[in-house]
N, C-alpha and C positions, 0 to 999 in steps of 0.2 A: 517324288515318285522314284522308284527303284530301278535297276534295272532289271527289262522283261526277260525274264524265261525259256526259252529260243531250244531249237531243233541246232544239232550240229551241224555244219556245212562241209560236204566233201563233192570230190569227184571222179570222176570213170571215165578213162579213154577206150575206144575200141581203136585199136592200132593197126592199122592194115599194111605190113610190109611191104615197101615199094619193091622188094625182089620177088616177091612170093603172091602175087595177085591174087585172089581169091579166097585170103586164110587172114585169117585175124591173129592177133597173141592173147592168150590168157596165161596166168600165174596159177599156180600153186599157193595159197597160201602158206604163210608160215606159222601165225597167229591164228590163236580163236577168229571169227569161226573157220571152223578149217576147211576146205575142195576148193574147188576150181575156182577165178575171178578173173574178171576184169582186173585192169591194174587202176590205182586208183587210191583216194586218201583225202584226209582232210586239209583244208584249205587255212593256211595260216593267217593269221594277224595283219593286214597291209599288205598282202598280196591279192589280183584279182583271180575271178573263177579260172581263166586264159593261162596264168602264169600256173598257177596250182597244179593243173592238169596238165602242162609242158617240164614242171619239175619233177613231177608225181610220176609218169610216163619213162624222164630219166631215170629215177632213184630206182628203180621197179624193176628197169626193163632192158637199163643202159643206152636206151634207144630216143636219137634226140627226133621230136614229132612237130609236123605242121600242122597244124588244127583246121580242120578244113568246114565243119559244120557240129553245131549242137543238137544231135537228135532228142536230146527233152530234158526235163527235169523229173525227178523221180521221189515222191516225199508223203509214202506210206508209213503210216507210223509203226509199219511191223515190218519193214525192208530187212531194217536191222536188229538182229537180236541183244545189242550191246545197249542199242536205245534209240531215241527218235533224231533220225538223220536224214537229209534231203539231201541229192546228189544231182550235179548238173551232169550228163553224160553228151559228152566230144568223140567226133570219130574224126581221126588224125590218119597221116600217113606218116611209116616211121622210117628212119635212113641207121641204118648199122646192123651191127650184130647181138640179135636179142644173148640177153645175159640176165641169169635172175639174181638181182641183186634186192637189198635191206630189207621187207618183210615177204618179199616172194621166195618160195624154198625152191622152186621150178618157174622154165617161163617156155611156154609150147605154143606150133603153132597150130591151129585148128582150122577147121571148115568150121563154118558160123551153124552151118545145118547141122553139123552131127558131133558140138560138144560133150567134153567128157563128163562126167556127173561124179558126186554132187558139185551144182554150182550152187556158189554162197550167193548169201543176200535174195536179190530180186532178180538178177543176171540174168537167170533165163528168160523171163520179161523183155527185160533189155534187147537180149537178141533177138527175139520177137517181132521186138518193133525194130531193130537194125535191118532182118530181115525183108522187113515190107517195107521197109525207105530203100533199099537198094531194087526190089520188085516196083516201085512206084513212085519215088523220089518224093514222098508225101511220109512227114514226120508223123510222131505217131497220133492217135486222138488225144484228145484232154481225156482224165481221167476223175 
């Protein structure tokens, strides 16, 4: 038997600046698809979801993060437009000075309620349920 056919695996930090309480960081894309994002990417070879999303946070954001809970996993077959990808999304707190670095062209900080548009992917979902876990400390439903 072969090997199976598989969804890509990535992942999405929401980075909550430990200087700046109540703002998260989003990127600018630099890469198709192009607006606003989570920071975030696929998960290499022999690394876990944990390590991905603390490198991923780096390379993005310059900003080194503590992972502090998994708001859900996310694995619509039309999240993404490049193809079918499942993304574990982490909301971290982050220590330094955001910098948008390798595929981020920009790296801002926002109020989670009144991000800028367009967000790529599913993002805005995302915040959604970022939203009502900080309203309710209850991750989002199954979907």
């Amino acid at each position: 038997m072969g090997r199976p056919e598989t969804p890509l695996l990535a992942v999405d930090i929401i980075i909550e600046p430990e200087q700046t309480p109540g703002r998260i960081l989003l990127i600018e894309r630099r890469n198709p698809p192009h607006g606003h994002a989570l920071p975030g990417g696929f998960v290499d070879i022999g690394e876990t979801l944990e390590q991905a999303a603390v490198r991923e946070a780096l390379e993005e954001t310059s900003m080194a993060v503590t992972l502090k809970a998994l708001l859900g996993c996310y694995s619509d077959p039309e999240r993404d437009p490049r193809g079918h990808t499942v993304s574990a999304v982490y909301i971290a707190s982050g220590r330094g000075e955001p910098e948008a670095r390798d595929d981020a062209r920009t790296v801002q900080l926002i109020d989670p309620q009144h991000p800028p548009q367009p967000l790529a992917f599913d993002h805005a979902l995302i915040l959604q349920d970022y939203l009502h876990y900080l309203e309710t400390g209850q991750t989002p439903p199954l979907r």
